[in-house]
N, C-alpha and C positions, 0 to 999 in steps of 0.2 A: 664166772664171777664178774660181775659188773663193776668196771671201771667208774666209781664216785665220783673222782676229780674230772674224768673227761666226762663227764655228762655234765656236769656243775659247768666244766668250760665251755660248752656248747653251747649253753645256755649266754654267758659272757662276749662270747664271740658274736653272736646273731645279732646281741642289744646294742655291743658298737658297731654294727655294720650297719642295720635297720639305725640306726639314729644318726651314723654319720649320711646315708643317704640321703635320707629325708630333711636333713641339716636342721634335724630339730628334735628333742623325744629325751626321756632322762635314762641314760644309761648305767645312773650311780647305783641306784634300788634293784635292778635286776642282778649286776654282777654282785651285790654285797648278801640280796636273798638267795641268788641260785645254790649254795650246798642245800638251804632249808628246804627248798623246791624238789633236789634232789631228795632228800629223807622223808620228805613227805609223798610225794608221787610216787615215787618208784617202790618206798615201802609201805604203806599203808591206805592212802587215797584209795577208797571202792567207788571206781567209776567203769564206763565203759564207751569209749572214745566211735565207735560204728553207733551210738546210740544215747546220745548225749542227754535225751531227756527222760533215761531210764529212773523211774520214782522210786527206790529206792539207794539214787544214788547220794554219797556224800555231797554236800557243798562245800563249795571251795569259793572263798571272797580274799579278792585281793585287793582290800579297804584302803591302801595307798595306791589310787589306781597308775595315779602318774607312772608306775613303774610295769606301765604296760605290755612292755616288751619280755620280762618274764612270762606271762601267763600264755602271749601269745606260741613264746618257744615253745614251754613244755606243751601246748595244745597240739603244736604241730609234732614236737618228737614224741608224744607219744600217741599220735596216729589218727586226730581227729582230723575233722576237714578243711586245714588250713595248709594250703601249698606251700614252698619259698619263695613263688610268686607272691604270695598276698603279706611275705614277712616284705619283699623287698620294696611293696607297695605302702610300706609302715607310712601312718599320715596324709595319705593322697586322696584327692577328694572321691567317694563310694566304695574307698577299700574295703574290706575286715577285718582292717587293722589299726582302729581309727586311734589316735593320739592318746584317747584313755577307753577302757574296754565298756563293751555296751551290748549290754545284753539282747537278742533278737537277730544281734550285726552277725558275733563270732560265735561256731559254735562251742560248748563248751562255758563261757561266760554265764557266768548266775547272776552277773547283776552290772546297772551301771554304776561304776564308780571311777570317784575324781575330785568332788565336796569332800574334802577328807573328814573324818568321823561319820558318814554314814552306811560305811563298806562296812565295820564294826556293826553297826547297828541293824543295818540290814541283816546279820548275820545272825543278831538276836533274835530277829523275828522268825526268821526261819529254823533256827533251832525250838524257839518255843511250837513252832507249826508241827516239827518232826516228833515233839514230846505229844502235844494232845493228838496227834492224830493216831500216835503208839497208844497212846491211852484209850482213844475211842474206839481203834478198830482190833487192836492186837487180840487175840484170845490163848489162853493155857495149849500149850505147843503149835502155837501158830504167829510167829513172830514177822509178819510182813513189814511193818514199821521198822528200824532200825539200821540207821543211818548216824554219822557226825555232820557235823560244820565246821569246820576249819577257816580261821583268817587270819591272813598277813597283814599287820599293820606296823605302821612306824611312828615317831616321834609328835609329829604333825598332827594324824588321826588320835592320838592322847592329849594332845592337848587344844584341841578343838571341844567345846563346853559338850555338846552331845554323847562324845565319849563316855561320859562320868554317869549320863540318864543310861546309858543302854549295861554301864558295865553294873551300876546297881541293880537294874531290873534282872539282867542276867542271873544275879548271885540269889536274888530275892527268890526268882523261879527256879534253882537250883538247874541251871539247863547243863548238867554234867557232857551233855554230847556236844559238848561247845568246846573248841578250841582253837585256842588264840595262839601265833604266834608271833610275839613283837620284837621288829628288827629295831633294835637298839644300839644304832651306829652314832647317835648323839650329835649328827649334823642335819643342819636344815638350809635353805636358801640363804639365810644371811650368815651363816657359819654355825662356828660349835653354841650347839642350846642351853650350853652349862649357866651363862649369864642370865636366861629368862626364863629356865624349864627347870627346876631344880626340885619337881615332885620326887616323894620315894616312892614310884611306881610299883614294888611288889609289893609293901605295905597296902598303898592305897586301893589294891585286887584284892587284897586277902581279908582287906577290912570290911569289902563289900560283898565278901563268902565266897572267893574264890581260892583254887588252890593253884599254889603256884611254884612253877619250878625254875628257877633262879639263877641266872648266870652259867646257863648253856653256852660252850662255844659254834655261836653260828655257823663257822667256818669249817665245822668236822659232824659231817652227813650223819658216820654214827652214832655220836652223842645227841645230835635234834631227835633223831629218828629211836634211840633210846626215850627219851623224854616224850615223845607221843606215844610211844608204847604204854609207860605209866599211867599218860594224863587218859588214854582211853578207859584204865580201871575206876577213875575216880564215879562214885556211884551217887553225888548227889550236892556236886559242884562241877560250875565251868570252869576252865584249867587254861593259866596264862603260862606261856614258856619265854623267858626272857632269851634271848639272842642275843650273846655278845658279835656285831658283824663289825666292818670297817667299809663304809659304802664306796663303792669303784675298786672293790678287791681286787686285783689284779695289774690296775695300773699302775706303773711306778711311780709318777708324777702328780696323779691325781687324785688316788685312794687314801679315804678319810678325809678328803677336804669337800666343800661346799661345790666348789669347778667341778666335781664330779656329778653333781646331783642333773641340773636339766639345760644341757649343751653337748653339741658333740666334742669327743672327745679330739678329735683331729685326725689325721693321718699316719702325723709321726709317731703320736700318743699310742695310736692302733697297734702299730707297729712293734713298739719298744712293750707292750701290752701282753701282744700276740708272744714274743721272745719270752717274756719272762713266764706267761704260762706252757709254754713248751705246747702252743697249739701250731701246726703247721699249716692246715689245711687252708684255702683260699676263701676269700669272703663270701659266703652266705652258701660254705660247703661244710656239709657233715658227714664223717668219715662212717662208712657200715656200721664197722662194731658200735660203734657210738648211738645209731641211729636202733640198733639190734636190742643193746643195752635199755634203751628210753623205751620201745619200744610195749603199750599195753593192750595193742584190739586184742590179744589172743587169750590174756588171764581176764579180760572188761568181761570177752561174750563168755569167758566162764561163768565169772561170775553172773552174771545178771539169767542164764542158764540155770543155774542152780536155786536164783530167787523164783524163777518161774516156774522152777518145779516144787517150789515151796509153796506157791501162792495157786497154783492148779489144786494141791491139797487142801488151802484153808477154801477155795472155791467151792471145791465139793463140801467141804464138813459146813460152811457156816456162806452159802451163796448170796443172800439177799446183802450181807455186808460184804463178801467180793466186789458184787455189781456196785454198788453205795459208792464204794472204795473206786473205780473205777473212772465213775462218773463225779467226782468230786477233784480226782486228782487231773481230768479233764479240763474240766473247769464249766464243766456243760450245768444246765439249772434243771431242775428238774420236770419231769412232763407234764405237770399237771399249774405250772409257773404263769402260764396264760391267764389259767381259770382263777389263780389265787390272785392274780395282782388285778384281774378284773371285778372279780369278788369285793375288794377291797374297794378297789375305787366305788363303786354302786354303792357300798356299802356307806365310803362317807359323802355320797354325795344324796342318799337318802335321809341319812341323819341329820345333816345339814347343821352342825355342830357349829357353838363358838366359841374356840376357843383357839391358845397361842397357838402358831404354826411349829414350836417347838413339843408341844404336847400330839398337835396332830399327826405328829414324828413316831412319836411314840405307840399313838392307834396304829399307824401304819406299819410300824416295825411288830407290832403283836402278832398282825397278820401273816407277816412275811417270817419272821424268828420261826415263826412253828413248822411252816413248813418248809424251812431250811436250813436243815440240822450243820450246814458251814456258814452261816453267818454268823461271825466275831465280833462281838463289841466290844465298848469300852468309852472309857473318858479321862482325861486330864484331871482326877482330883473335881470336879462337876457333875457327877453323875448326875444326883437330884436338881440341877439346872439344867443339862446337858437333852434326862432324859431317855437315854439311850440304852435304859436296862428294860425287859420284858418279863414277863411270867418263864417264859422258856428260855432265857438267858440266866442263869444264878452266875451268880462271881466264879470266878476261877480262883482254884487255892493247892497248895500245894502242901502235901505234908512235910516233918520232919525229917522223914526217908528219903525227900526228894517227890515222891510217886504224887501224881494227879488225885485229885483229889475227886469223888463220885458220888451224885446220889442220887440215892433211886438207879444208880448205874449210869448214870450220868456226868458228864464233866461240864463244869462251869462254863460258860462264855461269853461273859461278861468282865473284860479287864480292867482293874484299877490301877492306870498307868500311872498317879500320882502324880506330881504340878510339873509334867513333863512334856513340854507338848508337842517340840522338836525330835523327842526321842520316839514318842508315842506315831508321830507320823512315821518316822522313819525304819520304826519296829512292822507298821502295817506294811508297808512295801517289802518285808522280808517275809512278811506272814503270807503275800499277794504272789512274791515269786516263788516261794517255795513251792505253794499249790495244796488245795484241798478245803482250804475256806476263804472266806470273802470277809475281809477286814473292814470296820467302820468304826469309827471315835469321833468324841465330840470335845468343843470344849468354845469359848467365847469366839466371838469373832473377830473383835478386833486383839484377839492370841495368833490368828494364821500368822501374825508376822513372822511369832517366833518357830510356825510348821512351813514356811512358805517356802524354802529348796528342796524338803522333803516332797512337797506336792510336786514344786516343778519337775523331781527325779519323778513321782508316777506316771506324769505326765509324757517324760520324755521316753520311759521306758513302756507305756500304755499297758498295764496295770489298773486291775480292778479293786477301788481303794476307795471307801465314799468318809468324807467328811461334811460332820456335824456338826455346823455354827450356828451355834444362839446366841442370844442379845445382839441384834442384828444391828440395829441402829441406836437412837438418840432415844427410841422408846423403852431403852432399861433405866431409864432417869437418873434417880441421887449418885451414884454411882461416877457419873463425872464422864468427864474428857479422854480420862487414860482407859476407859472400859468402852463409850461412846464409839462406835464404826464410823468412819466418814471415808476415805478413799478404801476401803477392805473390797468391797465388791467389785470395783470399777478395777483395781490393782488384779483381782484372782480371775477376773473377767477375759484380764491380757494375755494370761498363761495357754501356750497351744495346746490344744488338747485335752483341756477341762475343762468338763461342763458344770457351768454355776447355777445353780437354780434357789428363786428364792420366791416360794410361792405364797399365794395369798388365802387360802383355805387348806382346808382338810385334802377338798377332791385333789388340788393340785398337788399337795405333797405328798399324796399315795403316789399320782403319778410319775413323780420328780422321784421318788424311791424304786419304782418300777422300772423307769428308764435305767436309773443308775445302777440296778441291777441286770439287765439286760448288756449294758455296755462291758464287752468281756476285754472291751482293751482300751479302755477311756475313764480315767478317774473323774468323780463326781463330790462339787463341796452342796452340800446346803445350807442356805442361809435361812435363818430360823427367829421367830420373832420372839422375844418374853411375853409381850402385850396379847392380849383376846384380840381375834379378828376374827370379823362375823363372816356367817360362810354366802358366800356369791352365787345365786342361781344359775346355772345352767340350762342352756339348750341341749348343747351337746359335748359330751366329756371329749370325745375324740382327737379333738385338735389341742388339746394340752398338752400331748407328747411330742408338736414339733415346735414348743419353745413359747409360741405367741400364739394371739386367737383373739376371734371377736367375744367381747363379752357381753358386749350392747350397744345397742342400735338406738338411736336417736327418737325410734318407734318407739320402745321400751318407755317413753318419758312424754309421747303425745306428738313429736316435731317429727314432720314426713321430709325434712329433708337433712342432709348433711353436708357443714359448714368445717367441721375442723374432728381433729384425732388426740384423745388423753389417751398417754401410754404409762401404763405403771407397774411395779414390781411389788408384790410382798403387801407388806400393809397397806401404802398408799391407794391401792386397787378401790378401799373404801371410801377413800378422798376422790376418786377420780371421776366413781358411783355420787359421791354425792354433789361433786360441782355439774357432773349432768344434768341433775336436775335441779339447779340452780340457775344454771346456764336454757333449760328448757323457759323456765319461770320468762327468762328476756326472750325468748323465742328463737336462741342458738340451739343448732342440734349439733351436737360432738359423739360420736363413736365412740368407747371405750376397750382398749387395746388391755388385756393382761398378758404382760409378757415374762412368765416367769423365769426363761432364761433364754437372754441374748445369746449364747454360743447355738443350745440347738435352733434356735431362730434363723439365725446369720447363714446356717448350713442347708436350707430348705428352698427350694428349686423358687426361679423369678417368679411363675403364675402363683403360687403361694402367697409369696412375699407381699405383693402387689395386694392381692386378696385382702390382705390384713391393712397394710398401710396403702389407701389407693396414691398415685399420682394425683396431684394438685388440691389436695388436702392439708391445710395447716394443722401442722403436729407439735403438741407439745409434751413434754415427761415430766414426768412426777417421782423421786425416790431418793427418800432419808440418804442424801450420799453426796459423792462428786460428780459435776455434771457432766466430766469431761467425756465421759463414754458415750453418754445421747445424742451428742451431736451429727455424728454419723449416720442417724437416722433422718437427717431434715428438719431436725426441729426448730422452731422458731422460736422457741424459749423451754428451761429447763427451771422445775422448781426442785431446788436441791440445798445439799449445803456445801462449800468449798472454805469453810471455817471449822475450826475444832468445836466441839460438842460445850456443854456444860452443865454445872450438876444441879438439879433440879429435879421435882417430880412430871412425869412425860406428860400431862397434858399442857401445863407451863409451857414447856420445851417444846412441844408442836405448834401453839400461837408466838411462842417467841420466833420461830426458827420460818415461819410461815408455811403449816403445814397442818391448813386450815381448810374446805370444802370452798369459803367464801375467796380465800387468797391462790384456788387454784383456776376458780372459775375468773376473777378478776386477769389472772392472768393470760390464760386461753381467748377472754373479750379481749383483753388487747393487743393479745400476738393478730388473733382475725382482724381488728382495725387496721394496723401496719400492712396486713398483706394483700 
């Protein structure tokens, strides 16, 4: 019979040791969730620790990540691959144990968290992934799919505004294999929350169709673990369990107060800690039976043993969707993904269309949705602006029962995330780590503000995640200043590890979709125009896929030689085209550089680079925005805007704003005069 209390203290023990080492780390969260860690790990969590990335295991989000030293203990007691070398290394630069948990680092870890409210949310998304992908592939006695989600959150992750988008959407999609567990110790860094947090949080679950079970004592393993019991029957709601905890449980001096949350606790604190929980054993030692107790490789390889003799059977009955199944929860594309995205591009660059680069989103996602039965779409409340719905996407819906909704045998996939747009990114990075489709939403662009840590987390965690912005610039006119982009690009441009692309035709935004689907660990936004932009000749599509490329030659225009370089992005490309040859008319030859995105540019070997922008060529940029990014390139002037927008219809706004053929060419004459 397994000792409760000493696993629970093992768990306490480790987080003051690992935090007083490292003299930094919060050890309040760990010792006030470890019973709940106990009730849930040791009775119910289906995972398996020799095997961390078995697909039909549970996920498990610890949404308050700060309290990293829980998740890493139980990873370690119960058998995955983290030593008490790497506990003692808590915080230290290239550990796997880093300060908050981070998916890719530890094993075990489904996600990074830290932003509090997006461990919550991340958890939605991946519950809704585990629903459709039940729905898609499961068959009448062949249950492969069937899994929970499970997350710890606390005070902080509730009252962070995203909580409230992910905990509707949850309730709306009835994702009953969600469950929440909220430690409700009622302190925060500045003390007790009663003065500023005074929601009636089980209300506010249950109003949003969740079912909730209510003033659990955190502190006694079988009562939590009672209450997950229950919340796994509920058949067509996610299930919040409230946790009464006291955070820093155990210490005398500390527990319940705010000192407990992210400091160590001291030596003597340790100490009088250690006495009062009747732990003897030395710092960062765990006694056998303890370790015996915690202990899960031996029921994991059961388990996932017995899924794989379940899933050798649906192999055989129903093979083509085994393999499907397979190669999806991979994350590989499919074989024939070459020929489709090359299809595509030929295709728009024979049509040679004109029209917005938000619509040629849409030609190119027709192509691609059909033959990619996991691409997810969706939009913030914008569809019909956005774009982002196809013939082979219908809405996702769900019935009354809960169950997916199908037709023709099919499940929706196309979401209406509703004016959500922090939640809607942060639901795709759950849909993206869970595994088995490829998340994409759209919605304005100057809204990234309110998705921009969710990108930075796909970013950081490299996650395949593509975001869709439209009304890119000053060309959605009446609309104004508060909808007008002016730093958006230049700001999402800074982010490591995402590529921006904001193309200037059809051909480009096939390929800027192609890319971004190919990228299996690189999030991708696009930037998308409202306005028609006519499509730009080609020579050769080829070099569109490393960011920049020549798009004209000074020949192109009559002038055998070359004096200077227009670099432009998205729509300007047309301005850039037509002060060439305006600039021809005085007997200037200017290059015309489309760069539709500066990250895969930036990454592209020197002979490349040079290729495109030679040495001793005066350069100048062109793009509805801030100029501060272009610099970097040599420019000797940038026509942009570094002033808010204003409301007017866009051709107004392109002669007010000087973003005019005559006001580009004027410029480029007089960067070459200075130089």
């Amino acid at each position: 019979m397994a000792n409760q209390q000493q696993m629970a203290n093992a768990i306490r023990a480790l987080a003051m040791d690992a935090v007083q080492q490292a003299n930094s780390g919060h050890p309040g969260a760990p010792m006030g969730m470890a019973d709940m860690a106990v009730a849930l790990w040791g009775d119910h969590l289906q995972h398996n620790p020799k095997n961390p990335g078995w697909a039909n295991r549970d996920r498990f989000v610890l949404s308050n990540g700060h309290g990293s030293m829980l998740i890493y203990s139980v990873l370690h007691l119960t058998g995955y691959k983290l030593s008490l070398d790497d506990l003692k290394n808590f915080r230290t630069l290239h550990s796997k144990t880093a300060g908050h948990p981070e998916v890719g680092v530890t094993p075990g870890v489904e996600t990074t968290t830290g932003p509090l409210g997006q461990g919550i949310t991340n958890a939605v998304g991946m519950a809704l992934a585990e629903k459709m992908l039940a729905a898609e592939f499961n068959q009448d006695g062949h249950k492969i799919v069937d899994h929970h989600t499970y997350v710890f959150m606390g005070d902080g992750c509730l009252m962070e505004g995203i909580s409230h988008e992910a905990v509707a959407l949850a309730g709306a999609w009835k994702l009953n294999k969600l469950i929440a567990l909220y430690d409700d110790n009622g302190i925060s860094i500045d003390g007790k929350v009663a003065p500023w947090f005074i929601d009636n949080t089980p209300q506010r679950f249950a109003a949003c169709g969740w079912n909730v079970i209510d003033a659990v004592d955190g502190h006694d393993a079988a009562a939590v673990s009672k209450a997950i019991a229950a919340a796994k029957h509920s058949a067509d709601k996610p299930t919040l369990i409230v946790c009464k905890t006291a955070i820093g449980k155990g210490s005398p001096n500390r527990a319940g107060t705010s000192k407990a949350h992210g400091e160590p606790l001291g030596a003597e604190e340790i100490k009088l800690t250690r006495e009062a929980l009747g732990w003897t054993a030395e710092p960062f030692k765990i006694p056998k039976e303890v370790y015996a107790d915690w202990d899960a490789k031996a029921a994991g390889k059961a388990r996932e043993a017995a899924w794989n003799t379940a899933f050798a059977a649906y192999k055989a009955a129903f093979p083509a969707q085994a393999k499907e199944f397979v190669r999806r929860m991979k994350g590989d594309l499919p074989k024939n993904f070459n020929q489709v995205a090359f299809d595509a591009v030929v295709a728009a660059h024979t049509k040679g269309e004109t029209v917005a680069s938000r619509k040629a989103s849409q030609l190119a996602l027709e192509a691609f949705t059909a033959a990619l039965p996991e691409m997810l779409g969706g939009s913030a409340d914008l569809t019909g602006s956005n774009l982002t719905n196809t013939k082979s996407t219908p809405a996702f819906r769900v019935d009354l029962a809960g169950d997916v909704v199908k037709t023709e045998g099919q499940i929706g996939r196309h979401i209406n995330y509703g004016v959500r747009e922090f939640g809607m990114a942060a639901i795709m990075n759950g849909v993206a780590l869970h595994g088995g489709y490829i998340p994409y939403g759209g919605t304005f662009l100057t809204f990234s503000d309110y998705s921009r840590n969710a990108i930075r987390m796909a970013a950081l965690m490299k996650q395949r995640v593509v975001h869709v912005f439209t009304h890119d610039s000053i060309g959605l006119g009446e609309d104004g200043p508060t909808h007008q982009s002016i730093e958006h690009a230049a700001s999402l441009r800074l982010i490591p590890g995402l590529d921006v692309w904001r193309p200037a035709d059809t051909a480009e935004t096939t390929v800027a979709w192609a890319v971004a689907l190919q990228n299996a660990h690189r999030p991708s936004a696009l930037l998308l125009s409202r306005q028609n932009l006519a499509y730009s000749p080609k020579s050769d599509l080829g070099d569109i896929s490393r960011g920049a490329y020549v798009l004209s030659e000074p020949a192109n225009v009559g002038i055998k030689k070359t004096h200077g370089v227009i670099i432009a992005t998205g729509s300007e490309v047309q301005l850039a085209l037509a002060a060439q040859k305006l600039l021809a008319e005085r007997k200037i030859g200017v290059r015309v550089v489309s760069m539709p995105s500066t990250n895969v540019f930036d990454r592209q070997d020197t002979e490349y680079k040079q290729s495109v922008l030679p040495a001793g060529l005066t350069r100048v940029a062109v793009e509805m925005g801030s100029t501060d990014g272009w610099w970097k390139y040599g420019c000797a002037a940038v026509v942009g805007i570094d002033t808010y927008g204003e409301s007017a219809p866009a051709p107004v706004l392109f002669k007010h704003f000087g973003f005019t053929a005559e006001n580009v060419a004027d410029t480029v004459h007089a960067a070459l005069l200075k130089a």
